[in-house]
C-alpha positions in Angstrom: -8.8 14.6 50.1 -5.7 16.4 50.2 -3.8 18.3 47.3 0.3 18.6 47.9 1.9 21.8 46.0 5.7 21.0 46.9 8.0 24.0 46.6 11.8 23.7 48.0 10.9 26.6 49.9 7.6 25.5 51.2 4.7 23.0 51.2 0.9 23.9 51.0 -1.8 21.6 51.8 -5.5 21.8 50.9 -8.2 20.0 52.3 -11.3 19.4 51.2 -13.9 19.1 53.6 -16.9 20.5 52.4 -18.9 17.2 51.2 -21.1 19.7 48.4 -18.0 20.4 46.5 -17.0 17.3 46.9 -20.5 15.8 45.1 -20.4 17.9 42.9 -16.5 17.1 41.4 -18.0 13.8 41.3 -21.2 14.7 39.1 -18.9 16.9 36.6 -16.7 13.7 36.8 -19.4 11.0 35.9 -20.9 13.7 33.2 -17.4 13.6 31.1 -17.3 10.3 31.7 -21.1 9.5 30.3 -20.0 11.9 27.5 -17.1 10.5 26.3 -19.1 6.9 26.0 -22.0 8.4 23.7 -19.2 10.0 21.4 -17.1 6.7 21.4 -20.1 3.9 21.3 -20.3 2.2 18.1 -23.6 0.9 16.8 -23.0 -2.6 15.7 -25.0 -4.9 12.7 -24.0 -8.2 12.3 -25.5 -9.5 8.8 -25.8 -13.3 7.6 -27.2 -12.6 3.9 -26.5 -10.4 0.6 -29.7 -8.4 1.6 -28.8 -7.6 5.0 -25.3 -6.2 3.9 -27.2 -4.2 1.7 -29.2 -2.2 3.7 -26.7 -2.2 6.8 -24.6 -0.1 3.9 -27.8 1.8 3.4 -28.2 3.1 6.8 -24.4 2.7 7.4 -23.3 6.4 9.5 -20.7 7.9 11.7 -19.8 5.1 14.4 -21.2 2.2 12.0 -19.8 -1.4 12.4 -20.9 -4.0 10.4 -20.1 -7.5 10.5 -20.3 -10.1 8.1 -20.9 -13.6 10.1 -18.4 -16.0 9.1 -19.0 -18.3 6.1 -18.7 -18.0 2.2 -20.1 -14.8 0.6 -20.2 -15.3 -3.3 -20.6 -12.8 -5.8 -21.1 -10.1 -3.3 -20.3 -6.2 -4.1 -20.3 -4.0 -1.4 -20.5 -0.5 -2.9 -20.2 2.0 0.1 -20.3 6.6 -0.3 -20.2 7.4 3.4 -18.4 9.5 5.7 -17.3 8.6 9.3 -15.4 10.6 11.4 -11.5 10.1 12.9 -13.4 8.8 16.4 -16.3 7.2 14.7 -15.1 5.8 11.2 -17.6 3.4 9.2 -16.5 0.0 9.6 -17.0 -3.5 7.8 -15.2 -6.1 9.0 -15.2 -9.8 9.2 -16.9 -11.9 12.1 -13.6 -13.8 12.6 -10.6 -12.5 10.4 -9.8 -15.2 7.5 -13.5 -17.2 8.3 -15.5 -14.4 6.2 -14.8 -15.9 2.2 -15.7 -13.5 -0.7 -16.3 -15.8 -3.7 -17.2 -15.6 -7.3 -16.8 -11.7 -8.9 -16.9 -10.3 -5.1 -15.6 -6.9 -4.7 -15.8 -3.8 -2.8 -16.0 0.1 -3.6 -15.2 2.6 -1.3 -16.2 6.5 -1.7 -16.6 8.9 0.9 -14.2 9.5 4.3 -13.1 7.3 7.2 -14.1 4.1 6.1 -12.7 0.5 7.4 -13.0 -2.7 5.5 -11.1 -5.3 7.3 -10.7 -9.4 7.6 -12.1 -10.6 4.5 -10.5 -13.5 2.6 -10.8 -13.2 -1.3 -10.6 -16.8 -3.0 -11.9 -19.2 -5.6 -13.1 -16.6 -8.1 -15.4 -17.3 -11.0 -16.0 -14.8 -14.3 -15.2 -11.0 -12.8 -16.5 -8.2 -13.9 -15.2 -6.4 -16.2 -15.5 -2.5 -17.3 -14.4 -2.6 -21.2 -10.9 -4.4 -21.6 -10.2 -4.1 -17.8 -11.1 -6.0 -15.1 -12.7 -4.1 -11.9 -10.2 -4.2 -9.1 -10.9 -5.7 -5.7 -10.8 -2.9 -4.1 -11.4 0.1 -5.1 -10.8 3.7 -3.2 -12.4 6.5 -5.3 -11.7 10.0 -3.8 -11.5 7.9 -0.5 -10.0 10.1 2.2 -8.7 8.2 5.8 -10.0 5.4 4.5 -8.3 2.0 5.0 -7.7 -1.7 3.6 -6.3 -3.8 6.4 -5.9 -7.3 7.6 -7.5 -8.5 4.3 -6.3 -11.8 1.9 -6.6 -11.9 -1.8 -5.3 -15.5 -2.7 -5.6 -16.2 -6.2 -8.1 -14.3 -7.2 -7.1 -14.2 -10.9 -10.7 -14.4 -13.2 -11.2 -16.8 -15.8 -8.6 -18.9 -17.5 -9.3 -16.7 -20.8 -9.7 -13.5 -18.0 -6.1 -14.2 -16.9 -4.1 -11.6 -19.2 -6.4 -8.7 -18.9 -5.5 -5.5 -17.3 -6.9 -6.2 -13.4 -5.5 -4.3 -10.1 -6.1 -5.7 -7.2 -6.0 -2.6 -5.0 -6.9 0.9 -6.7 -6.9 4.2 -5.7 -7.9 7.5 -7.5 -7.4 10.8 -5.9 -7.6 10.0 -2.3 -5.5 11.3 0.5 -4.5 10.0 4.0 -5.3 6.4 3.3 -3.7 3.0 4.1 -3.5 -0.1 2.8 -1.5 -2.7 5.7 -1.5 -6.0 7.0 -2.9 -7.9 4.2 -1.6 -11.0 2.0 -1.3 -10.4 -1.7 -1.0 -13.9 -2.9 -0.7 -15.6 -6.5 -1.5 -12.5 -8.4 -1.2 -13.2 -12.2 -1.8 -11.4 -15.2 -1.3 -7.6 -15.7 -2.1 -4.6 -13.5 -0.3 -4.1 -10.1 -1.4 -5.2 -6.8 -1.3 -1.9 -5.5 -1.9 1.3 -7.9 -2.1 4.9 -6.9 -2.8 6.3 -9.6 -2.9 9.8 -8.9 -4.1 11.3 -12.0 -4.6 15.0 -9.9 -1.2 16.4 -8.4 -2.0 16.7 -4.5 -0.5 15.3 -2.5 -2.2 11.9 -1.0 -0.4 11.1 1.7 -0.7 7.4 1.0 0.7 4.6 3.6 1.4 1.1 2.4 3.0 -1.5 5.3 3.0 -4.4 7.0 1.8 -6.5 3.7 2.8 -9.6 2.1 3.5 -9.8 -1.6 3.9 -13.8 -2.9 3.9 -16.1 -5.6 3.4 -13.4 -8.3 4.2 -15.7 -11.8 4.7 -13.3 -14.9 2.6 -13.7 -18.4 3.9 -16.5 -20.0 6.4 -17.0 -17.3 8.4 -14.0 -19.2 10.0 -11.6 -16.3 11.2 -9.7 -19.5 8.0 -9.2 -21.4 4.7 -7.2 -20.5 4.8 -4.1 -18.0 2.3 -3.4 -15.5 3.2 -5.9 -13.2 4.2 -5.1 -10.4 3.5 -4.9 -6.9 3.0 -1.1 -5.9 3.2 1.7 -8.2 2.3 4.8 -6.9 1.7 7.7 -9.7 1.6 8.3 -12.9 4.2 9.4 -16.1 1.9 12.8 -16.1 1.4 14.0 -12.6 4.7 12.1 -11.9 6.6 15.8 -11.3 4.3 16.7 -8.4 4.3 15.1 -5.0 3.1 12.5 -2.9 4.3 11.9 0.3 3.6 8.3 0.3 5.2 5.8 3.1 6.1 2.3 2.0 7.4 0.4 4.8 7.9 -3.0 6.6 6.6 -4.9 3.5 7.9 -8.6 2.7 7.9 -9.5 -0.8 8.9 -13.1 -1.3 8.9 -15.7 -4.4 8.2 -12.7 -6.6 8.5 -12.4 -10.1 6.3 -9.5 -11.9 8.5 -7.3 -13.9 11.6 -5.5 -13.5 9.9 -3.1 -11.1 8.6 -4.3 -8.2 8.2 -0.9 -6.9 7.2 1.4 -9.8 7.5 4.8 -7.9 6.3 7.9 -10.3 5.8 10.8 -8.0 7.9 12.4 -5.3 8.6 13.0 -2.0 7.9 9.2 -1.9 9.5 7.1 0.9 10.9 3.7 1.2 11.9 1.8 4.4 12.4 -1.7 5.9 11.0 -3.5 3.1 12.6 -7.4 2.5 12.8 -8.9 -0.9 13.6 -12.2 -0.9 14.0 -14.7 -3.8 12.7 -12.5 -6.5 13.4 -10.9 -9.7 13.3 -7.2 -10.4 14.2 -4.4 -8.3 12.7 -1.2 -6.8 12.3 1.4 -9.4 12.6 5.2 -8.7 11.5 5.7 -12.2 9.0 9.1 -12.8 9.4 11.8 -9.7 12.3 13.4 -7.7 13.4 13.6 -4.1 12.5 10.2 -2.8 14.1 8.1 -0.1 15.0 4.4 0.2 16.8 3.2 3.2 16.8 0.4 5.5 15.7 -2.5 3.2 17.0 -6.0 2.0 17.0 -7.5 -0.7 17.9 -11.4 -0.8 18.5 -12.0 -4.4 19.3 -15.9 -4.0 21.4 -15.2 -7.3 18.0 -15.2 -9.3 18.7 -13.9 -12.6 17.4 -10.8 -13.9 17.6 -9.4 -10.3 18.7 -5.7 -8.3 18.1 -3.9 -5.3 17.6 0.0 -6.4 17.1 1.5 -9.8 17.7 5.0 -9.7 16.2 8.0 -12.4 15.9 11.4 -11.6 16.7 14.3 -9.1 17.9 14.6 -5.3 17.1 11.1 -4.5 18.6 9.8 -1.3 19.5 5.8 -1.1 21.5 4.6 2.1 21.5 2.3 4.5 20.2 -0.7 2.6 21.8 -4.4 2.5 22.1 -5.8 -1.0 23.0 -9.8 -1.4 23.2 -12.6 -4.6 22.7 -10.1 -7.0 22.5 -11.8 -10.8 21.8 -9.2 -13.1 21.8 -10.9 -16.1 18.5 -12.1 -17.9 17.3 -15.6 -17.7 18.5 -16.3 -21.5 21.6 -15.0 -20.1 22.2 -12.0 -22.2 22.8 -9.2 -20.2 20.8 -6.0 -19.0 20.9 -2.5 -18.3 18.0 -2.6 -15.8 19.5 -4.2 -13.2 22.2 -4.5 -11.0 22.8 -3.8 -7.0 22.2 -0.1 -7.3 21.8 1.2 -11.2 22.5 5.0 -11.6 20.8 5.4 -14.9 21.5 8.0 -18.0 18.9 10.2 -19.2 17.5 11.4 -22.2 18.4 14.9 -23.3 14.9 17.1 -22.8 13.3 14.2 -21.5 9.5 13.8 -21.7 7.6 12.8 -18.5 7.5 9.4 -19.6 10.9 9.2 -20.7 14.1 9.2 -18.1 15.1 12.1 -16.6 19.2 12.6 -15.7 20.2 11.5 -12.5 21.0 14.8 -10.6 22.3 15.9 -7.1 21.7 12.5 -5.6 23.0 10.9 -2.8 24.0 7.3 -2.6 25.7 6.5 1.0 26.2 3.4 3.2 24.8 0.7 1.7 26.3 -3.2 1.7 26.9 -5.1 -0.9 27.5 -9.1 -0.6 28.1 -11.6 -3.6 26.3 -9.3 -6.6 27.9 -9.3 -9.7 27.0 -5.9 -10.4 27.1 -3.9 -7.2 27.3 -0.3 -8.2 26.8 0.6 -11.8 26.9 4.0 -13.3 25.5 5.1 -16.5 23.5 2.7 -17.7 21.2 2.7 -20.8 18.1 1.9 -22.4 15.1 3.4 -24.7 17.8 6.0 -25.9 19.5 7.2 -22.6 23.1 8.8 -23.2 23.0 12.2 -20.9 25.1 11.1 -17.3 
């Protein structure tokens, strides 16, 4: 064994020739070896039934992976307060991602810190359950910290005909920080409630990350993009903690054959940004509508002249919005009447002593290299609605 220690002025060479020192770098070797497999080993449960699910939940701790063997899982609620840690988080995943089906009212409740639910494909749903006039969501991440939705479907999965125009959220999350929602498919979502919803009723920051997802085929209530709010894809905050900040990431998201509302992104907090998102044959736009200091770059929007459409819509303070490419903009409503909510990129007025759930004056913002191609309205300044008149 020789060690080298090359200088420009000299070279000094160790050899190691006593075989004791050598056995023993080789036992303190094998020992970090030995202990870095006990801290990373997961203990591993693969169920087949309801029951089993249960109770592998149950006894579910740090390092816990269970797996749910491939097949159709109807009317199944997994209801999981646990903690994992960052090396060992608590896992439940599918046996093969998109073979594991959750039927009927399925739906899952996460509490508690590191947890992993992964691979499941939500379909075919029958009569959901429902918490007074609200459906409960699919997921659901109550003071979830580190905790993560990923690599999940939810196709459809709409209720009841009569269930179809109640309040349901597909993903919700209450008061959780450093979690992450990426890589699923959000398909055929109808009805009100958004797909994603943080809705941050304390002020902390969360931290939240949303990317990598896929938002289709969203049909508004009575096939009215101009008529209920509440549906769109991602909203993160709320009017009343919508001063204090978030933090939140939303990146590398596709959203295509989308119509909702006008905001497709409802962002009511700050500090929020948005990046390398494509919107493509839609209506709507993204909405910077509650919160200050956000950032939207780097995104497209392919409006295929769909009326009723826009890339950014912009209310409040020190916003930055650059970099993004903007094409077929139509921005007038279907009946072909014209609106104040749309448009390439819409600089909004305010309200004079605006409440929080009112619109604030656009202030010390910053609007910078972005392309516009065949929109009728590219830049609009000043706009107004629900008695805005301060610019």
């Amino acid at each position: 064994y020789k060690v080298f220690n090359i200088n420009k002025n000299y070279r000094t060479i160790i050899i190691l020739k006593n075989k004791n020192i050598m056995h023993r770098i080789l036992k303190i070797y094998t020992l970090i070896l030995l202990v870095f497999f006990i801290n990373t080993t997961k203990s591993q449960t693969i169920v087949s039934t309801n029951s089993e699910l249960q109770t592998a939940v149950s006894n579910a701790t740090a390092g816990s992976e269970i797996i749910l063997a491939n097949g159709t899982w109807n009317n199944v609620f997994i209801n999981i307060n646990k903690s994992g840690t960052a090396s060992q988080p608590i896992t439940i995943t599918a046996q093969k991602p998109g073979s594991v089906f959750m039927t009927g009212n399925s739906r899952v409740y996460m509490r508690g810190n590191y947890i992993t639910v992964s691979g499941l494909a939500f379909q075919n749903p029958s009569n959901l359950v429902v918490s007074g006039s609200t459906i409960e969501p699919i997921f659901e991440l109550n003071q979830c910290d580190n905790c993560k939705v990923i690599n999940n479907k939810i196709d459809s999965y709409n209720g009841t005909e009569t269930q179809k125009t109640m309040k349901f959220k597909w993903v919700y999350i209450v008061d959780g920080q450093h979690n992450e929602i990426s890589h699923n498919s959000f398909i055929g979502k109808y009805g009100v409630g958004s797909i994603i919803n943080d809705n941050r009723s304390k002020a902390n920051a969360d931290y939240l990350k949303i990317h990598h997802n896929y938002f289709a085929d969203r049909v508004p209530v009575d096939n009215d993009i101009n008529g209920l709010n509440d549906q769109d894809a991602i909203r993160i905050g709320t009017s009343s903690t919508s001063l204090s900040d978030s933090f939140s990431e939303v990146y590398d998201n596709y959203f295509n054959n989308w119509s909702g509302e006008v905001e497709i992104i409802s962002n009511k907090s700050g500090k929020n940004k948005y990046y390398n998102n494509t919107f493509r044959d839609y209506q709507g736009t993204l909405t910077l509508r509650h919160g200050n200091g956000c950032e939207v770059y780097s995104n497209y929007f392919f409006a295929n002249n769909n009326s009723f459409t826009g890339g950014v819509r912009i209310i409040g303070e020190n916003h930055k919005v650059y970099n993004n490419y903007i094409e077929g903009i139509n921005s007038f409503k279907p009946s072909g009447s014209s609106s104040s909510v749309t448009g390439g990129i819409n600089v909004m007025n305010g309200v004079t002593n605006s409440e929080l759930n009112q619109y604030f004056q656009v202030k010390n913002t910053v609007v910078v290299n972005n392309t516009f191609v065949n929109c009728d309205y590219a830049l609009r300044i000043g706009t107004s609605v629900g008695g805005t008149s301060v610019d």
